[in-house]
C-alpha positions as CSV (number, residue, x, y, z in Angstrom):
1,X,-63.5,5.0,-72.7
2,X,-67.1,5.2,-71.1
3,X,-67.0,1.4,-70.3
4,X,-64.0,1.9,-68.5
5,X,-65.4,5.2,-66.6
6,X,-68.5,3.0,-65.7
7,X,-66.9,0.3,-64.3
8,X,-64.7,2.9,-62.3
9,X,-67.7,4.8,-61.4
10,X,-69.6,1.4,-60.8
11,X,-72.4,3.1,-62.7
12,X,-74.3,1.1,-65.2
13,X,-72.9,1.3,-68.7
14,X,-76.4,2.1,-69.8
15,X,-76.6,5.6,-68.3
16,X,-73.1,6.7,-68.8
17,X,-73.5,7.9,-72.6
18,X,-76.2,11.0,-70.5
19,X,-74.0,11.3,-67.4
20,X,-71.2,12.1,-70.0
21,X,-73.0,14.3,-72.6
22,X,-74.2,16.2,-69.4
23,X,-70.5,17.3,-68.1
24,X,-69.4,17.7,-71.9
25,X,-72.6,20.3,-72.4
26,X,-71.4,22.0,-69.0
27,X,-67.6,22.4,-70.8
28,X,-66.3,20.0,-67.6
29,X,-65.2,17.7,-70.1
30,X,-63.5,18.4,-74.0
31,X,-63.2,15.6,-76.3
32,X,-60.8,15.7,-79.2
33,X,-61.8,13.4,-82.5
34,X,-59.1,11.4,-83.9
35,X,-57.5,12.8,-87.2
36,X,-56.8,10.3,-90.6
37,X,-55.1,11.9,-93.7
38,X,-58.5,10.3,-95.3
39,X,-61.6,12.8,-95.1
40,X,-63.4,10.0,-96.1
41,X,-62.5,8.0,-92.6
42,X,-62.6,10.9,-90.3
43,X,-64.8,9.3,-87.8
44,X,-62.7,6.1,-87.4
45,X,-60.7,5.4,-83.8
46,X,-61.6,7.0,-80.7
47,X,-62.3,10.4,-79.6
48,X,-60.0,11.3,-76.6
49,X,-61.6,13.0,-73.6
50,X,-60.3,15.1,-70.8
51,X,-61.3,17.3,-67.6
52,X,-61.2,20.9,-69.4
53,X,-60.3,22.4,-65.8
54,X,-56.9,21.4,-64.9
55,X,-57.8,22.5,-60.6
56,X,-60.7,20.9,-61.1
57,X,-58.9,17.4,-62.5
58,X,-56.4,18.2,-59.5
59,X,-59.2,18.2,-56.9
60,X,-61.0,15.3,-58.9
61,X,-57.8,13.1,-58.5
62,X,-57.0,14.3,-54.7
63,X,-53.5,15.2,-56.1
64,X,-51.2,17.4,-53.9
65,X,-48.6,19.8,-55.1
66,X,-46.1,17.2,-53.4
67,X,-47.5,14.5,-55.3
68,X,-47.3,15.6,-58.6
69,X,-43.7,16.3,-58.0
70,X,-42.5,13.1,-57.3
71,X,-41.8,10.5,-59.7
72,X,-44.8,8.4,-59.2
73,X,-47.4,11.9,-59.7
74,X,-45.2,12.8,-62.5
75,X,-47.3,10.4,-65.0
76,X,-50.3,12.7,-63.6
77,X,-49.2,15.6,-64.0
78,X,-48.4,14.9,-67.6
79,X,-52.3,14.3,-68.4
80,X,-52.6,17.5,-66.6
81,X,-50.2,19.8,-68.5
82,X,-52.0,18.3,-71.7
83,X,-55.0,19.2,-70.6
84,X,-54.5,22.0,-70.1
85,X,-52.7,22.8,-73.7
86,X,-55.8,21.3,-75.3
87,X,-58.1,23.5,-73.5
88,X,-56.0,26.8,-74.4
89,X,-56.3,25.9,-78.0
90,X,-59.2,25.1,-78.3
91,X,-60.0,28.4,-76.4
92,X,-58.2,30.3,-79.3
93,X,-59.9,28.3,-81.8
94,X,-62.7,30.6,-80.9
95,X,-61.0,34.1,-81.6
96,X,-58.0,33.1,-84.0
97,X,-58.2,35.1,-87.1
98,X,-57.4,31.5,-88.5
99,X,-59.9,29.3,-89.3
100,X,-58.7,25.8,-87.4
101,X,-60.2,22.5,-85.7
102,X,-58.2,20.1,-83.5
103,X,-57.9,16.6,-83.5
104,X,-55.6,13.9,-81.8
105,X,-53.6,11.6,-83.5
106,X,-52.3,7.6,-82.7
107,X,-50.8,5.2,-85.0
108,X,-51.5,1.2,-84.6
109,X,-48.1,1.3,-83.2
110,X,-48.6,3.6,-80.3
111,X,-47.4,6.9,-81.7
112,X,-49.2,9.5,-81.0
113,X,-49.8,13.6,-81.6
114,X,-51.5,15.3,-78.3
115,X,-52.9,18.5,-80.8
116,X,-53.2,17.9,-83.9
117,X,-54.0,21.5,-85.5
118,X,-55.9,21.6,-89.2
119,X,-56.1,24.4,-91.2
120,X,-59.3,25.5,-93.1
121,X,-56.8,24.8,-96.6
122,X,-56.0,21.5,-95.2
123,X,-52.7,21.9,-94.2
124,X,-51.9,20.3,-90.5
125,X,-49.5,21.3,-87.5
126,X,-48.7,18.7,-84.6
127,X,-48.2,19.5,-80.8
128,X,-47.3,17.1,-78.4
129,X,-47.2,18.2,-74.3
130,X,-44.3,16.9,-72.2
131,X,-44.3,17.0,-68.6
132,X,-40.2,17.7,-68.8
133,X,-37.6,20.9,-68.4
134,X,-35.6,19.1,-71.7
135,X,-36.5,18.0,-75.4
136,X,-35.4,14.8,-76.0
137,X,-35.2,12.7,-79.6
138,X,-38.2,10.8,-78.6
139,X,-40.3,13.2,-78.1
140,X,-40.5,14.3,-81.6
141,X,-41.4,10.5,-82.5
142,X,-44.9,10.9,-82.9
143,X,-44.7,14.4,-85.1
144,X,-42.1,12.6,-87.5
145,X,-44.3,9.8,-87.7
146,X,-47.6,12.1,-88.5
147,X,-45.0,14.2,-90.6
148,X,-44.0,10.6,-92.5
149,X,-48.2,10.1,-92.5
150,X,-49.1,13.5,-94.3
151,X,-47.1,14.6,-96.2
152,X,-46.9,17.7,-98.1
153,X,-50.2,18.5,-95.8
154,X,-47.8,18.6,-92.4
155,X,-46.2,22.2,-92.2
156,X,-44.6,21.9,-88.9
157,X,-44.8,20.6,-85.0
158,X,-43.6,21.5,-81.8
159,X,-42.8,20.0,-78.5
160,X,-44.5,21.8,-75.7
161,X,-43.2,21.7,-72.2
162,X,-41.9,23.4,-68.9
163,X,-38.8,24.8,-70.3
164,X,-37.7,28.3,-70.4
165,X,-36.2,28.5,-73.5
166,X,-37.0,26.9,-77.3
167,X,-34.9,25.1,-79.6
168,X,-35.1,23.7,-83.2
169,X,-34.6,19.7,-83.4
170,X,-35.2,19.4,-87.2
171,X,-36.5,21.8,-90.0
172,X,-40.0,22.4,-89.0
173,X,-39.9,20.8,-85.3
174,X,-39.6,23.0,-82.6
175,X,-39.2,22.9,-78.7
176,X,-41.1,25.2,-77.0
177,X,-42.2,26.6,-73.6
178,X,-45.9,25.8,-73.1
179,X,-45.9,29.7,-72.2
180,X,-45.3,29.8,-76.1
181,X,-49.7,29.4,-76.4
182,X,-50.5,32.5,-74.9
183,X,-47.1,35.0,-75.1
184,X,-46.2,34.5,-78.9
């Protein structure tokens, strides 16, 4: 990840490792580690790293309203609406009466969990952000495959996205509005 930022930024790969712990010290940037059922191998695979102020990202990226609207922006605004989720829960990790940290999740065959939620008993709740008004099958993919992965440790998942209304795919996954962080 910070190669590829340097060679964006055409700033030596040297100096990004201070540029970065710089904006992450200023809360401009959240990183999320990557979760294993193994305690053991908790530090294995990549952290994942995002701008923690969704305007800010917008301004960053020169996106218009109109452009994240249309098909093409519609990628974007995906990243965005993630983002954003991440940074609420993370937020509430601060003043939940639960004691929680968060973590990302990918599979060697390109599943992946946005939020991975894990309990200070060790029991673990998936949330994957979806730039869409509808809950489709695939969307669930990655929590049935992290569900598959941990067993009697998963205790549920939902799809988050810009619906107005919820619905229940399977026992224990759940479609949600991404109002659903902050109104339930």
């Amino acid at each position: 990840m910070k190669a590829r930022i340097a060679t964006q930024a055409n700033i030596p790969p040297s100096t990004i490792s201070g540029y970065f712990d710089l904006v992450e010290a200023l809360f401009l940037v959240e990183t999320l580690p990557p979760w294993t059922p193994n305690l053991t191998k908790r530090e294995v695979g990549r952290a994942k790293a995002f701008i923690s102020d969704s305007a800010l990202a917008l301004r960053l990226g020169r996106l218009s309203e109109s452009q994240l609207s249309s098909v093409v922006g519609g990628d974007q605004l995906g990243g965005l609406i993630e983002a954003f989720a991440v940074s609420e829960l993370i937020k509430q990790s601060g003043w939940s009466d639960e004691e929680f940290e968060l973590f990302h999740y990918r599979d060697r065959n390109g599943l992946e969990v946005d939020a991975i939620i894990e309990f200070a008993h060790g029991t673990i709740f998936g949330i994957e952000v979806k730039a869409s008004k509808t809950f489709k099958s695939d969307h669930f993919a990655g929590l049935q495959a992290l569900a598959a992965k941990a067993g009697s440790r998963f205790i549920g998942g939902v799809v988050l996205n810009t619906a107005d209304q919820g619905c229940q795919y399977a026992p224990g996954l759940y479609g949600l509005p991404i109002s659903a962080l902050w109104e339930l």
